[in-house]
C-alpha positions as CSV (number, residue, x, y, z in Angstrom):
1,X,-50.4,0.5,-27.5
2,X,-51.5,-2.0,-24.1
3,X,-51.1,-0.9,-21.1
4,X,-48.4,-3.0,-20.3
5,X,-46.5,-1.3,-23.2
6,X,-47.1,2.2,-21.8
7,X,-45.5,0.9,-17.9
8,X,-42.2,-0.7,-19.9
9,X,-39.0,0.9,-18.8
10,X,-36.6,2.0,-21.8
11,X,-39.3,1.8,-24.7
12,X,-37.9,4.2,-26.4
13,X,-34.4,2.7,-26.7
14,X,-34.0,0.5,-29.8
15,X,-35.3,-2.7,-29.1
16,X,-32.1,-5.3,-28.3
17,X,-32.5,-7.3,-31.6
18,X,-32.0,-3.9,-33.5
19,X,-28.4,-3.5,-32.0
20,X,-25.7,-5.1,-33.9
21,X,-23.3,-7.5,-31.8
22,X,-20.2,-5.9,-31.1
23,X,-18.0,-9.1,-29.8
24,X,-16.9,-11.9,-31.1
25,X,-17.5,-15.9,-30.5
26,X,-13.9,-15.3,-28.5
27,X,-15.1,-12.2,-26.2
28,X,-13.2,-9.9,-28.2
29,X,-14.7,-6.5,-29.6
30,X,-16.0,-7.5,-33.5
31,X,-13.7,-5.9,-35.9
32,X,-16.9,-5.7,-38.3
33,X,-18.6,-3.6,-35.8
34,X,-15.9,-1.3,-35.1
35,X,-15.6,-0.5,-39.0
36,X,-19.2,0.6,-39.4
37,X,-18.9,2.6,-36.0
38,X,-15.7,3.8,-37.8
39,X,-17.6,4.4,-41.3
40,X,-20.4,6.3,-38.8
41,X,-18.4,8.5,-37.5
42,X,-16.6,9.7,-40.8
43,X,-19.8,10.2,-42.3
44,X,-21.6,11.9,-39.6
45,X,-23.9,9.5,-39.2
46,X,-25.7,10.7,-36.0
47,X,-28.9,8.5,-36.0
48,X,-26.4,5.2,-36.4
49,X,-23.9,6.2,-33.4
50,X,-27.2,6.9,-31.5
51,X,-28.8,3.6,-32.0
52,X,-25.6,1.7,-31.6
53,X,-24.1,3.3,-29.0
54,X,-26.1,5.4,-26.7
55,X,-28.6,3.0,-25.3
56,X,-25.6,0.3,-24.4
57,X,-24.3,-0.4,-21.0
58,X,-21.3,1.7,-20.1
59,X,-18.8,-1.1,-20.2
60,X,-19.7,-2.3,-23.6
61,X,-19.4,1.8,-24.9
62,X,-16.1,1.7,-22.6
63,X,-15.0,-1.0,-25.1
64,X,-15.8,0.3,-27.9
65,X,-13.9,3.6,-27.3
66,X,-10.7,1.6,-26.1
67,X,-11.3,-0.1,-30.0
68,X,-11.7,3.1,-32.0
69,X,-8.3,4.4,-33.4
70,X,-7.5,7.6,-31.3
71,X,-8.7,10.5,-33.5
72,X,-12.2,8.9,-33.4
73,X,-13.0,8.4,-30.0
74,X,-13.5,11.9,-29.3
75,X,-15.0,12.5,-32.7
76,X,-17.9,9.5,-31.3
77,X,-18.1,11.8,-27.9
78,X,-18.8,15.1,-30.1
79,X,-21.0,13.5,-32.4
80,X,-23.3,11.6,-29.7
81,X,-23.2,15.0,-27.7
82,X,-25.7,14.6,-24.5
83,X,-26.8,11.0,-25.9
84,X,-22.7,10.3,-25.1
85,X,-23.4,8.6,-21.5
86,X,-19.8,10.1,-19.5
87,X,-19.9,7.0,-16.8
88,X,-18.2,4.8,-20.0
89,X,-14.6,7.4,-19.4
90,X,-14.6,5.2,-16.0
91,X,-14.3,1.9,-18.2
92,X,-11.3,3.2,-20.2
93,X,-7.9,3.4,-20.0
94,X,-6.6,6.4,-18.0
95,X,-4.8,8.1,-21.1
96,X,-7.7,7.7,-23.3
97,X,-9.9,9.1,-20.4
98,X,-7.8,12.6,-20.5
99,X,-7.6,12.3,-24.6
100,X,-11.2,12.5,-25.0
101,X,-11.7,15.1,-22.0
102,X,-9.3,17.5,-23.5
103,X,-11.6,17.3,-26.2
104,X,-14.6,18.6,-24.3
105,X,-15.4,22.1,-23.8
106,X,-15.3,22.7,-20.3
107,X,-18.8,23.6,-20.3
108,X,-20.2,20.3,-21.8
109,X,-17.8,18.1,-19.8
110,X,-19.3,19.8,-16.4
111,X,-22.8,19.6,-17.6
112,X,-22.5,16.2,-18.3
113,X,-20.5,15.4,-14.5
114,X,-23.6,16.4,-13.1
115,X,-25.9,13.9,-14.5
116,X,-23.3,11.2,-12.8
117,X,-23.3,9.5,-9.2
118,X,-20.4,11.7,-7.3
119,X,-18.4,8.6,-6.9
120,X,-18.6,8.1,-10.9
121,X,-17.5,12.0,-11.0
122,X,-15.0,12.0,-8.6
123,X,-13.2,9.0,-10.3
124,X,-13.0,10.8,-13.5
125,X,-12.0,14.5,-11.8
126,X,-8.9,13.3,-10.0
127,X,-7.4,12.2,-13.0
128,X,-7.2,16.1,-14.2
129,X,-4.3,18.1,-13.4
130,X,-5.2,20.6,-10.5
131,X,-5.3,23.6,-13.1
132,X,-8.2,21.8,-15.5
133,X,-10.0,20.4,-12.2
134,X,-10.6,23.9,-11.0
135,X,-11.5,25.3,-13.9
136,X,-14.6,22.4,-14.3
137,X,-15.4,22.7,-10.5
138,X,-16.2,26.3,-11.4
139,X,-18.6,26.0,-13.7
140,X,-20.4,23.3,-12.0
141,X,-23.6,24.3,-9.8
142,X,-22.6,24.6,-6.1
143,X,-24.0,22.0,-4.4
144,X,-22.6,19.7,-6.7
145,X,-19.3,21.9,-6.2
146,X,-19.0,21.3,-2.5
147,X,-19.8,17.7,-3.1
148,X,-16.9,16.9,-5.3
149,X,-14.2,18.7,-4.0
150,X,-14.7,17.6,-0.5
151,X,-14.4,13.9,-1.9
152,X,-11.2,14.8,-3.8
153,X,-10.1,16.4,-0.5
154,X,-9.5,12.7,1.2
155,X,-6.1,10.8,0.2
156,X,-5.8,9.2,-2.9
157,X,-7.1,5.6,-2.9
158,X,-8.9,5.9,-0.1
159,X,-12.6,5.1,1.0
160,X,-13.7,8.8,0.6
161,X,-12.6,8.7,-3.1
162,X,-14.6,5.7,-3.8
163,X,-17.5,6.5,-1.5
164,X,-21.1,7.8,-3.2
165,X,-21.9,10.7,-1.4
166,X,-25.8,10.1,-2.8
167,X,-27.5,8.3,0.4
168,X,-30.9,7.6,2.1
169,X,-30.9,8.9,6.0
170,X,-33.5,9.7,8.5
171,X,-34.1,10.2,12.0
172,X,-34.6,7.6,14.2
173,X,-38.3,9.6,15.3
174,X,-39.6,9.0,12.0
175,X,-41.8,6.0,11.1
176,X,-42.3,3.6,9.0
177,X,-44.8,5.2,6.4
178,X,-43.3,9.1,6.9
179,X,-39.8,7.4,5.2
180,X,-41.8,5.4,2.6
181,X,-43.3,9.0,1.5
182,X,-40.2,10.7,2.0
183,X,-38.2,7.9,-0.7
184,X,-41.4,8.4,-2.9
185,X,-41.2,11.9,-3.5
186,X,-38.0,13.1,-3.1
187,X,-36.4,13.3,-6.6
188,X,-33.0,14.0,-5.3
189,X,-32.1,10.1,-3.6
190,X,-29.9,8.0,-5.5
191,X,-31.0,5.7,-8.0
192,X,-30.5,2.3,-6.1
193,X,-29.9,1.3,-2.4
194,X,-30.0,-1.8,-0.1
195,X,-30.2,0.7,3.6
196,X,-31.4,3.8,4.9
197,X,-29.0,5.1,7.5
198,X,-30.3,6.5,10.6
199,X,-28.6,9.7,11.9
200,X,-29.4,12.4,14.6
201,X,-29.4,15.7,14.1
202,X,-25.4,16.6,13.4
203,X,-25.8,13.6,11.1
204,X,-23.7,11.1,13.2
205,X,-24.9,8.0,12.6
206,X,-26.5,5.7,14.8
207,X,-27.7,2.4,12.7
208,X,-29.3,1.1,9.3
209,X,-32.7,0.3,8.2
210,X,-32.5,-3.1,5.3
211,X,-35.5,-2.1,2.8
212,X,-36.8,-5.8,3.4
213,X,-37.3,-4.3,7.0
214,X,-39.3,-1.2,5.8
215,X,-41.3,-3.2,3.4
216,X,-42.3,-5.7,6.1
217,X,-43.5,-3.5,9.1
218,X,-46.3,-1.2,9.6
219,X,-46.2,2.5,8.9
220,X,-47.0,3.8,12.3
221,X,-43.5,1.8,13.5
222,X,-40.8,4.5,14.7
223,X,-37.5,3.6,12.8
224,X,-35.5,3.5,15.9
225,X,-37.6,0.4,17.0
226,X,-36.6,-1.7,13.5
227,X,-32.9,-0.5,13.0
228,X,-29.5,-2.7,13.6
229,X,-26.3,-1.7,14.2
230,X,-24.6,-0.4,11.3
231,X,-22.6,-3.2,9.9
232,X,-18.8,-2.0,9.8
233,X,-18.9,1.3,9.0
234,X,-15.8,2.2,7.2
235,X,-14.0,5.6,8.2
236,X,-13.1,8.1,5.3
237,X,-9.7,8.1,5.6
238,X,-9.1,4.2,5.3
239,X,-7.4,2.5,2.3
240,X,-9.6,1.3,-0.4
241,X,-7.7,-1.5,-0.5
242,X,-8.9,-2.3,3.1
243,X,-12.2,-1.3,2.7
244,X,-12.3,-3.8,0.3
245,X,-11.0,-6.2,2.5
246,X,-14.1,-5.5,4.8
247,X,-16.2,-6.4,2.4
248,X,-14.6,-9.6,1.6
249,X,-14.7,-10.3,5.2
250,X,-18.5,-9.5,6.4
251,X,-19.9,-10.3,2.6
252,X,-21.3,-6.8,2.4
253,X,-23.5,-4.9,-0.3
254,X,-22.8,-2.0,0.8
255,X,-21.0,0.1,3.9
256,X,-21.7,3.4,5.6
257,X,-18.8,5.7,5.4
258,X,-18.1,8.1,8.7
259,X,-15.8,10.9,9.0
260,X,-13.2,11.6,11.6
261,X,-16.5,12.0,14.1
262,X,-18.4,9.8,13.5
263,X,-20.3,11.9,10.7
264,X,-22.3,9.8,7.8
265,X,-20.4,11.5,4.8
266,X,-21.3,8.9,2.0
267,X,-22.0,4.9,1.2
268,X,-19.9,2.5,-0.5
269,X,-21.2,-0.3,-2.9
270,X,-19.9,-3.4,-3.7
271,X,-19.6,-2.5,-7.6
272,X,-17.4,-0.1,-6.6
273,X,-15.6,-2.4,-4.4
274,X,-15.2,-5.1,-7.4
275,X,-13.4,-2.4,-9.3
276,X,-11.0,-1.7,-5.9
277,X,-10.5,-5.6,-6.0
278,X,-9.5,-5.7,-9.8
279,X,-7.7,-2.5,-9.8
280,X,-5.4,-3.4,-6.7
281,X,-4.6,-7.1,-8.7
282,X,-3.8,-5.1,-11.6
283,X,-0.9,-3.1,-9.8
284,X,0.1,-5.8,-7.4
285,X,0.7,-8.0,-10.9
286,X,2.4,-4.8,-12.8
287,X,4.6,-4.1,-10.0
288,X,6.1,-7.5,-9.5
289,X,6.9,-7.3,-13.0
290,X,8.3,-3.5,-12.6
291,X,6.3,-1.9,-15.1
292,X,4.2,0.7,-12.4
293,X,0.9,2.2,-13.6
294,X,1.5,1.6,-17.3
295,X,-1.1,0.9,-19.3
296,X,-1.6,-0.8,-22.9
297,X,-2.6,2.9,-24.4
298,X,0.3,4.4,-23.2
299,X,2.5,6.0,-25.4
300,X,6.2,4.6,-26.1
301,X,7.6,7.6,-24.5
302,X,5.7,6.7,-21.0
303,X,6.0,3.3,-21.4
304,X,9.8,3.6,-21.8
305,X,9.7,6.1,-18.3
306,X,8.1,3.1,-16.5
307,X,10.3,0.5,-17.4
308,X,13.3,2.1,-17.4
309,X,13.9,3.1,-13.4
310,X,13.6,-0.9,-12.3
311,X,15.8,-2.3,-15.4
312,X,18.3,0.5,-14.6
313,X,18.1,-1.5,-11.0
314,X,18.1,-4.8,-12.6
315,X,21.7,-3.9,-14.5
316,X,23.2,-2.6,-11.2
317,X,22.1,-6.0,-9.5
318,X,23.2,-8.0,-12.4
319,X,26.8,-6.5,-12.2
320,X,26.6,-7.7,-8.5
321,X,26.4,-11.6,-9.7
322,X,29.2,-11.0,-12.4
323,X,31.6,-10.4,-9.9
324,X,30.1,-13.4,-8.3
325,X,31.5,-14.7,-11.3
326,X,34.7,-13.0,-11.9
327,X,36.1,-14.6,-8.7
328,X,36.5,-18.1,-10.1
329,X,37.2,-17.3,-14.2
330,X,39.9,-19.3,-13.4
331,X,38.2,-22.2,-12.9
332,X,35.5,-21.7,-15.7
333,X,38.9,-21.2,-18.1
334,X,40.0,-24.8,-17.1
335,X,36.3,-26.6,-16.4
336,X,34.2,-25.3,-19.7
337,X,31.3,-27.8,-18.4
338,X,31.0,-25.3,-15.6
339,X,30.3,-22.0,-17.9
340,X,27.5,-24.4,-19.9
341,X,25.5,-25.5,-16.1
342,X,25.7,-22.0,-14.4
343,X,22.6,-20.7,-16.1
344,X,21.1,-24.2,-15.7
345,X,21.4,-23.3,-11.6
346,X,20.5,-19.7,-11.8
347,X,17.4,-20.8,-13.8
348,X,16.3,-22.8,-11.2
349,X,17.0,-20.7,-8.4
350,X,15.1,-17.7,-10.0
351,X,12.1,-19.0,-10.8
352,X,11.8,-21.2,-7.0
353,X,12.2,-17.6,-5.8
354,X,9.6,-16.1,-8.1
355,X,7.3,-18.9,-7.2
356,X,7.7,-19.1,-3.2
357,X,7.7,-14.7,-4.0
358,X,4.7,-14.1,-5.6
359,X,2.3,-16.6,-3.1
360,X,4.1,-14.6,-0.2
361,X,3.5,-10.6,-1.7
362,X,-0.1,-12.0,-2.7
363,X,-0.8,-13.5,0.8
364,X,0.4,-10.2,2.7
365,X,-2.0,-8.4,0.3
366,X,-4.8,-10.4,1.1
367,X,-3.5,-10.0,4.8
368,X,-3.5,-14.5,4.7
369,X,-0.1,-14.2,6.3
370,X,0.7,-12.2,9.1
371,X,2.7,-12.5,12.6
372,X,0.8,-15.6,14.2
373,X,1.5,-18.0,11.1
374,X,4.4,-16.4,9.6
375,X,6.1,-19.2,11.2
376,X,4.5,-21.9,10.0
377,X,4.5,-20.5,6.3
378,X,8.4,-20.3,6.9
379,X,8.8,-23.8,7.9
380,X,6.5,-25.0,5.4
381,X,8.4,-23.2,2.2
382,X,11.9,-24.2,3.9
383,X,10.9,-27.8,3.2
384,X,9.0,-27.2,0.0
385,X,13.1,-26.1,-1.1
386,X,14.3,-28.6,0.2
387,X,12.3,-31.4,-1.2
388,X,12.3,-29.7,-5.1
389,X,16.2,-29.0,-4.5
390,X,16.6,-33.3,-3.7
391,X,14.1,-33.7,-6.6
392,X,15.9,-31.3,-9.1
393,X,19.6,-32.4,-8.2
394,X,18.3,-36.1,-8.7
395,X,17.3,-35.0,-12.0
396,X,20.0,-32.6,-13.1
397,X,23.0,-35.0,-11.5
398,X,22.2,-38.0,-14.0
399,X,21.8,-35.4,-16.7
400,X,24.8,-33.2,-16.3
401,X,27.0,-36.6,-15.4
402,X,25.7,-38.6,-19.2
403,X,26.1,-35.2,-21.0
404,X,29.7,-34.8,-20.1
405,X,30.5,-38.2,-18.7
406,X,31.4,-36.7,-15.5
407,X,29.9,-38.2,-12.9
408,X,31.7,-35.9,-10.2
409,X,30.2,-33.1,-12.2
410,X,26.7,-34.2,-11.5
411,X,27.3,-34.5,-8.1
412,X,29.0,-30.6,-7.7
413,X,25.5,-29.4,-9.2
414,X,23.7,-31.7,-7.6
415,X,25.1,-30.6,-4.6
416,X,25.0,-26.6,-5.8
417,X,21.1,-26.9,-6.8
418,X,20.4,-28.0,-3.0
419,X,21.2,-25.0,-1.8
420,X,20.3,-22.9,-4.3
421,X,17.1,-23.9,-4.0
422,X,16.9,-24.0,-0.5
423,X,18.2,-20.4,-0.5
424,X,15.4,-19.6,-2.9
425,X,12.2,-20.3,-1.1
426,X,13.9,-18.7,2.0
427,X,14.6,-15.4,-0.2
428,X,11.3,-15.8,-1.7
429,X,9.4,-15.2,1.8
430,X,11.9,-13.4,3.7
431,X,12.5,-10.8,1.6
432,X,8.9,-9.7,1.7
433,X,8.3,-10.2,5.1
434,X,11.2,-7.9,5.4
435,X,10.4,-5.1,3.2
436,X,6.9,-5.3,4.6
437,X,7.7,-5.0,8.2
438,X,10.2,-2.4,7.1
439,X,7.2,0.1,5.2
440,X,8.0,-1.1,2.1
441,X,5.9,-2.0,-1.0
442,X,6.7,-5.6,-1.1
443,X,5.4,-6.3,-4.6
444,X,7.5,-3.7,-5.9
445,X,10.4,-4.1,-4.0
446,X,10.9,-8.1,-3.6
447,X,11.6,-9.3,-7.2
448,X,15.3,-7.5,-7.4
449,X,16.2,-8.5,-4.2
450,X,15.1,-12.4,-4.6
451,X,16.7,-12.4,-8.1
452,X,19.9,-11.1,-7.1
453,X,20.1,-13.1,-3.8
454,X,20.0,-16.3,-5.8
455,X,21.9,-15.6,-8.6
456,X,24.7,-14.7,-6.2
457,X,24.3,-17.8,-4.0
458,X,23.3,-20.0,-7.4
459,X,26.8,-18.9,-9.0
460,X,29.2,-18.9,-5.9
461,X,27.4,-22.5,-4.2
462,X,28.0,-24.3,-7.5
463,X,31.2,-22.8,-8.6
464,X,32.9,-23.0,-5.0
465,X,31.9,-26.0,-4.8
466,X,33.4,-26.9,-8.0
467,X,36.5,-25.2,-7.4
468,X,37.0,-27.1,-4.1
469,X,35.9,-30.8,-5.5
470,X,38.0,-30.4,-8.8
471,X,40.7,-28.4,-6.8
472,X,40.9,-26.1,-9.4
């Protein structure tokens, strides 16, 4: 064996062109590969799963699990044993998370949490109901102990959840070459980082060292003299979602986190950041659909409970346009050509409102729109209705007026689809605005009201308009 062979991180993983591919030319998880995994696991075939799986990155494992039919996914977690690497439970699906923890003895699960970064451990932990979360805080050592539970102790979905309480900090008396020794021999610093924070002695922090900075100046250089500001440091208690936003912002790698005192109390990353950014997409997309936290390995039982709450709304709002309805049947009985062209409004009126709605809740989540051009967006979707509503009732006037050879007719929806549209793009921004200055979640919130709000107009525009024209 060279020399250069005996420096080589990871020799003794399986070299790469040893590991079978496991996607597909489409991106997709190979159905081949799943079946031998599969075939592995029912024959116990230890040395397989470990060359296969073990030395992957935690996403592609992740993957693999969310593949596996359920009784085998904890089956590959027994099997593998301490080769089983637990950061691939944060890649998975919530409910397959707890599935294949409920298959871990307490004692291997907590062993295995401490071989994590806390912020890895912390996102797995607050799954757990309160009971079970205990009961692996108890077996784990107590540093580690302490650690974890006071992350879990900050609000759900906040910084301090998401922060990695594994950081570089010195004093700002130490030089240069004391914390180049001090990041060479002690075993217990994180794995990777961009800064070394600066603290004084109650650990509130006082700046940031870049490594480029500690590589570049001479050893006998005090810290103090070479550290900056810290660059936004973000305080415990903040919304990940804003945190996020911070990042965004100031391009960051990576943020100091502070207490209520100004206390250094962990870092956060920008990988951990991407998964705030992806995870806050996912629910702002599920709720404007009305479907909450579901996800695809949900059972039907749960999937039915997360659906059911907004279509129960839906129905109630639904009733609200029927007696929209009901107040001119007399008119539908004598004009049939009305009853055929009412969805043909609603249609339109829906989706303008879905449209102008979903660019509104995504602006206020991105905090694009806010009190000094809320105006200006206003004005601009008010003409954006009206010029698709001139456009559509062009369109929908020579249609409706050939199909029934009613040229009066065209002009009554014409007329009807003006305002209906109009009404639309204002519903489609006001109503969030609303709900949003009001405390409300606007991306859960907005799509019954917009729906309902032009339906009702959609129907009662078009069909007292109708009724008046026709003098029905």
């Amino acid at each position: 064996m060279s020399h250069l062979d005996e420096v080589l991180p990871g020799q003794n993983e399986p070299p790469r062109d040893a590991l079978l591919e496991i996607y597909n030319e489409e991106g997709a998880v190979s159905a081949e590969f799943i079946a031998r995994v599969e075939q592995a696991i029912e024959d116990g075939d230890v040395d397989f799963l470990r060359e296969q799986i073990a030395g992957r990155h935690e996403s592609e494992t992740g993957d693999v699990i969310e593949a596996l039919s359920h009784e085998n996914r904890p089956e590959l977690v027994r099997l593998l044993g301490e080769d089983f690497d637990l950061t691939a439970l944060t890649e998975v699906d919530e409910a397959i998370r707890l599935n294949i923890i409920e298959s871990l003895p307490p004692e291997q699960f907590a062993t295995a949490l401490t071989a994590l970064d806390s912020d890895d451990a912390v996102y797995i932990l607050e799954d757990l109901a309160d009971e079970e979360r205990e009961e692996i805080l108890s077996k784990l050592p107590f540093t580690e102990r302490i650690r974890f539970a006071r992350s879990l102790d900050y609000p759900e979905s906040s910084a301090g959840r998401r922060m990695q309480t594994e950081f570089v900090a010195v004093p700002p008396f130490w030089t240069v070459g004391q914390t180049i020794d001090y990041m060479r021999e002690d075993e217990e610093l994180p794995d990777s980082f961009s800064q070394i924070f600066v603290v004084d002695p109650t650990f509130r922090l006082l700046g940031a060292v870049y490594l480029d900075q500690i590589l570049r100046t001479k050893r006998q250089v005090k810290i103090e003299a070479i550290m900056h500001d810290t660059n936004h440091p973000i305080a415990a208690e903040l919304d990940q979602e804003e945190a996020a936003q911070v990042f965004e912002q100031y391009d960051l790698l990576s943020a100091a986190v502070v207490d209520s005192n100004d206390r250094l109390v962990g870092v956060l990353t920008i990988d951990d950041v991407v998964d705030v950014i992806h995870e806050e997409a996912d629910e702002d997309i599920k709720r404007l659909g009305g479907v909450g936290d579901e996800e695809l390995s949900d059972n039907i039982m749960r999937a039915v409970r997360s659906r059911f709450g907004w279509l129960l709304i839906n129905m109630c709002t639904a009733f609200m346009s029927a007696s929209v309805i009901g107040l001119f049947d007399e008119s539908i009985g004598q004009m049939i050509a009305l009853a055929v062209l009412m969805p043909v409004v609603a249609s339109m009126g829906g989706n303008a409102g879905t449209q102008t709605m979903t660019v509104t809740v995504r602006a206020l989540a991105t905090r694009d729109l806010d009190i000094y051009n809320a105006a200006r967006i206003i004005r601009r979707e008010a003409g954006v209705g009206l010029f698709n509503g001139l456009a559509f009732a062009i369109l929908i006037a020579l249609a409706a007026g050939y199909w029934f050879d009613n040229p009066q007719l065209g002009g009554v929806v014409a007329a009807a689809m003006i305002i209906n549209m109009f009404a639309a793009a204002m519903a489609g921004i006001l109503i969030p605005l609303l709900l949003d200055r009001a405390g409300a979640d606007p991306a859960i919130s907005s799509s019954v009201f917009v729906t309902t709000t032009t339906d009702v107009i959609g129907f009662f525009s078009f069909l007292g308009i109708a009724t008046w024209w026709f003098n029905i």
